[in-house]
C-alpha positions, 0 to 999 in steps of 0.5 A: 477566545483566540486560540493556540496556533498549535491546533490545527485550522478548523473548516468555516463554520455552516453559518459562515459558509453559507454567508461567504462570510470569513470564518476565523478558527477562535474555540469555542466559537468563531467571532462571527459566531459569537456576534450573532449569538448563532450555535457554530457547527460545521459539518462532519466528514460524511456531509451531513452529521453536523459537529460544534465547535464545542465539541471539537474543543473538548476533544482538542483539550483532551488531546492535548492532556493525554499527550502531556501525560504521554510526554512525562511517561516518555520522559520517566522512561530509564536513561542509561545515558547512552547515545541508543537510548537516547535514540529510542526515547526520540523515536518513541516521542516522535512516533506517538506525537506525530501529526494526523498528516504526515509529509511524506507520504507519497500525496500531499504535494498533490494539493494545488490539484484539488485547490482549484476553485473551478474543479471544486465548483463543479464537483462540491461533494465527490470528495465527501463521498469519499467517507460514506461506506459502500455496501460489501459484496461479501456480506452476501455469502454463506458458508461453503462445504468440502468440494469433492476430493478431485475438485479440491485437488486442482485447487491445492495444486493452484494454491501450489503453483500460485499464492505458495511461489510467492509466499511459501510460509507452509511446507509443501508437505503440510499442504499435502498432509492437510489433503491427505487428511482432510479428504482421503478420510472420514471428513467428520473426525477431520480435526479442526484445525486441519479444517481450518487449514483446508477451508483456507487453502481452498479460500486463497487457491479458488480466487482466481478460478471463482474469478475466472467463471472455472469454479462456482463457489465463492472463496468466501464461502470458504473463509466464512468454513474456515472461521468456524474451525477458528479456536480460541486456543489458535495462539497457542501453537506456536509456529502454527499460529502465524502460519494460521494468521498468515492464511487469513492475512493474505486472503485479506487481500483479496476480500474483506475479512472484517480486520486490519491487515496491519493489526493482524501482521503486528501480531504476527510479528510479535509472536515471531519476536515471542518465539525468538524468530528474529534472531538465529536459534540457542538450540540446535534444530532440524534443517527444514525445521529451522528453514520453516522458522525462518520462512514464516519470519520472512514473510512477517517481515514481508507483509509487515513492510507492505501494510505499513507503509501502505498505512504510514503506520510504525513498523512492527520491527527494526530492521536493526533488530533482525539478526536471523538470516534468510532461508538458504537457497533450497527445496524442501527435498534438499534439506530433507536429504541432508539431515544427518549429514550437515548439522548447520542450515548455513553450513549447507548453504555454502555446500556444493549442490546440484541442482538444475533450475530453480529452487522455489524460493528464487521468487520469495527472495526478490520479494524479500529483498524488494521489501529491505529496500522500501523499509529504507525508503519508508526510514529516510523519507517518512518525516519532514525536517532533518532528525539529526540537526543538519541544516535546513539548507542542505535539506534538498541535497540530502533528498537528492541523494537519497532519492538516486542512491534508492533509485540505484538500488531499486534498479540493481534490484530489477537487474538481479530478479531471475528469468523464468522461461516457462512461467508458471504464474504471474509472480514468475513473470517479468511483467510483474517484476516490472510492476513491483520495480515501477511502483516503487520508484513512482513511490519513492520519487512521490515521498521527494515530491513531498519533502524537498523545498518548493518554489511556489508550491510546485515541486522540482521540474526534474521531479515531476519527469520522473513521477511522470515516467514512473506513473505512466509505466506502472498505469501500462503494465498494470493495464496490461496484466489486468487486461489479459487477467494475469493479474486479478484485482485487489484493493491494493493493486486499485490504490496503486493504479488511482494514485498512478493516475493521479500522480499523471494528472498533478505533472500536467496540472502544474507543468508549464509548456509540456512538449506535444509527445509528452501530453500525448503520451500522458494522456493516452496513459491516463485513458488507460487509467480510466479504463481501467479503473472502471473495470476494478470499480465494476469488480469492487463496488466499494472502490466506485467513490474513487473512480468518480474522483479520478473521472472527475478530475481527468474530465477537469484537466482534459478540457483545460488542456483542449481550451489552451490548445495543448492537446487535440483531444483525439486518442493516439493508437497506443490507447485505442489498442487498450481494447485488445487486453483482454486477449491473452498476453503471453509474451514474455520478456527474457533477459534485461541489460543495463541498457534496457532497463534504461529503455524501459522507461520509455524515450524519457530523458533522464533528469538531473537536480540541476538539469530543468527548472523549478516549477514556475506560475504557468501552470495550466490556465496560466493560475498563480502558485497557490499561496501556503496560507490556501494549501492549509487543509482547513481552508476547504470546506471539506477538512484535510481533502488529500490527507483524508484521501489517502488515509482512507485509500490505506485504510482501504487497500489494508485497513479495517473498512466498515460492513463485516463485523467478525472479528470485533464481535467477539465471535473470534478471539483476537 
């Protein structure tokens, strides 16, 4: 029967695969199949647990009966007749109805990459690869014990001088106190929760020293203690619990820990919102209690609008419905010493201090403020079509201006982030203020690559420039921190560095005519980005699928470039000096002018909406746009290659990947 032309495009059956016959996308089976009488199966993401039509008709059906029931309970839902009503009514309708792709996103523009028939026919399966699940390094480790007290001591100090700068959701002096207890006493009649605190705080302190060949027991091993001590009753301690989650939360950065990093921080948030946090206090509170309280919020928030937007997922709050300030600009010391002297946080705030230097919140407060921004970002460029009836005509004017307004406040951002003359770690270097700057507008510049109107499917010429000065830079200096092992490697840090590359590899694919400098630069950029890569693939061995993806393209627009006489195929200086980044990298930049900040961005001319043509046929190999109906994700036998790709890199870099259980087994209760 022909079907509903809401449901999406099916892939080609297997048997009209095999025929090179056409497939049409007629429930519950196709025309073909129907003639023949044959079972009409495609197979499933993995490449070889076949489906039926049949089956995916049930599910359809089901879909679309659950959404029928959802409608009427959003429809039932109390109307004060009000314009914010009205408001969340559409806002609850469009987040719970949204489709499984979102436009938006930072990668669908990128599908005339992976619809080149050329590239597909010589790699039929590396994208399928992509769903099979990597054996776990983790899986491996045991339980660590108590390291000595002089061993444990210089990880503490790490954690200290590194995860806490950036991330100062415990006290000092609860750091401290756990060491105290934990180690100068009898370590059995330690409590638990001090020894969960302790395993944790050696987990996150020993990673780059395990990393580094300075310590020999995997902060794993520490994890795995720390769960041990992990009670039931962990929700039920207040402003310790979501200190407690936020421990476990950010080492999952680093290693798997069997749980969504996005799941984990919606609970934060809603104990936050539980115990009031989001909003100022009703009863009058100690200085450093509430400057505590206003820590942990923050850094819900922070971690929250990092893995949402990873993920393209709700956001576990508002930011309308924040109404709690930021920490006052203090250290631990200053508002120790003020009880009883100032009765208010803010009020100390305006107070007259002396203080020579930082304080060491200066670095969590650039975090906090770079994570407003992308929550703007993420609010503006996360749907396709305008939410409050303009007209489709001004459609890229609106983009355009947001798009320059984001990247103004996204440059005003770097200009205001402070200088340290000795750092103390890499979140106290300006290189890494770069990254955070540079990855943003590559994400920001990509999610108007996807939104605004296309000419023959190909984005704005003026936009593809900017995503190719953006990604080209976030490749450099990712490189370079990795390369001198400032930075160490995260599942996240490998997204950012595959869609850089990516993103380089789509502006030479569709970009006809790209001056001589342009390539060269590109392509040093890329060799770069392939070294690198397969030096994270070495250290993550579940990230090897997308290694091979990248390798796989970059082989396939570098020989079509050299056959079009394009690029010589010989490596400029700056990619062979790729072999020095393992050598230590200590300079570090100081002050930055308007004027530099521009020059940051490399010999670039800056683009302007009007300033370069639209993008036009002459891509590479002189191929035609590629026609909307072929975009359809369906049409490749691999079903929804980029939106599966980059669902799968969230999922990777901060979702629940397969292998470690823990969490689900009901060995922990959450």
């Amino acid at each position: 029967m022909p079907v509903d032309s809401r449901f999406p495009r099916l892939p080609a059956c297997h048997a009209c695969y095999t025929k090179k016959v056409k497939c049409d996308n007629n429930r519950p089976k196709c025309a073909p199949c129907v003639r023949s009488g044959a079972e009409c199966i495609t197979l499933g993401l993995d490449g070889h647990q076949p489906v039926s039509r049949g089956y995916i008709t049930d599910l359809e059906q089901k879909v679309r009966s659950l959404q029928s029931n959802l409608q009427d309970a959003i429809d039932d839902l109390p109307d004060d007749g009000g314009d914010s009503s009205r408001k969340r009514r559409n806002s609850t309708r469009s987040t719970y109805s949204s489709p499984n792709f979102t436009e938006g996103a930072g990668l669908s523009f990128m599908r005339p990459l992976f619809s080149d028939p050329g590239w597909r026919a010589h790699n039929p399966t590396i994208l399928q690869n992509l769903s099979r699940s990597a054996r776990l390094a983790e899986a491996t480790v045991t339980p660590n014990g108590l390291p000595s007290a002089e061993d444990a001591r210089v990880i503490f100090d790490k954690y200290l001088n590194g995860s806490h700068v950036l991330n100062p959701f415990l006290l000092r002096r609860e750091v401290e106190d756990v060491y105290q207890r934990v180690f100068s006493g009898n370590e059995s009649q330690s409590a638990s929760h001090d020894l969960f605190r302790a395993f944790m705080l050696l987990a996150t302190g020993s990673i780059q020293s395990y990393r580094r060949g300075s310590h020999q027991w995997h902060p794993y091993g520490y994890f795995l203690s720390a769960m041990q001590h992990f009670k039931s009753d962990f929700l039920s301690r207040g402003i310790q619990s979501i200190q407690d989650l936020l421990l476990v939360g950010r080492f999952g950065i680093y290693h798997h820990i069997g749980t969504s990093i996005w799941e984990l921080t919606q609970l934060c948030i809603r104990l936050c919102i539980e115990q009031g946090l989001h909003k100022p206090p009703t009863t009058r509170k100690g200085l450093l209690q509430e400057q505590l309280e206003r820590r942990v919020f923050w850094e819900c928030y922070v971690i929250d609008r990092y893995s949402s937007i990873t993920l393209d997922r709700p956001l576990a709050i508002s930011d309308r419905d924040i109404r709690v300030l930021l920490p006052v600009d203090a250290n631990d010391e200053e508002l120790e010493a003020a009880e009883g002297t100032i009765s208010d946080l803010d009020l100390f705030q305006v107070s007259p201090q002396i203080r020579s230097g930082h304080s060491e919140l200066t670095v969590f407060f650039t975090s906090v403020r770079h994570r407003q921004i992308t929550s703007k970002i993420h609010s503006l460029f996360q749907s396709k079509g305008p939410s409050d009836g303009a007209p489709s005509v001004t459609a890229t004017g609106r983009i355009y201006a947001n798009l320059y307004r984001l990247l103004d406040e996204l440059d005003n951002w770097r200009r205001s982030n402070p200088v340290f003359e000795n750092p103390r770690c890499l979140y106290e270097t300006q290189d890494w203020f770069d990254l955070r700057w540079m990855r943003e507008r590559l994400i920001l510049v990509r999610k108007a690559m996807d939104l605004v109107p296309k000419r023959g499917n190909i984005p704005p010429r003026d936009l593809l420039s900017l995503c190719l000065q953006n990604a080209t830079k976030v490749i450099t200096v990712y490189c370079r921190l990795y390369g001198s092992q400032q930075m160490t490697y995260t599942r996240s840090y490998f997204q950012t560095l595959f869609t850089a590359g990516l993103s380089v590899l789509f502006y030479l694919s569709v970009t006809p005519d790209p001056d001589s400098g342009t390539v060269d630069q590109a392509m040093d950029a890329l060799a770069q980005c392939e070294q690198g890569l397969k030096e994270l693939g070495d250290d993550l061995p579940d990230a090897a699928q997308y290694v091979a993806v990248y390798e796989a393209l970059y082989r396939h627009i570098s020989h079509k470039l050299r056959q079009n006489g394009r690029w010589s195929g010989l490596a400029s200086a700056n990619v062979n000096s790729y072999t020095q980044l393992h050598s230590h990298h200590n300079a570090v930049e100081n002050g930055i002018s308007h004027t530099q900040l521009s020059g940051m961005l490399g010999e670039w001319p800056l683009p302007t909406p009007n300033s370069l043509p639209a993008g036009t046929d002459d891509s590479i190999g002189s191929q035609p746009p590629v026609p909307e109906e072929l975009l359809s994700f369906g049409t490749l036998f691999w079903d929804d290659t980029v939106w599966n790709m980059e669902a799968g890199l969230g999922e990777y870099a901060y979702g629940n990947p397969h292998g470690i259980p823990a969490w689900d087994d009901g060995t922990f209760p959450l």
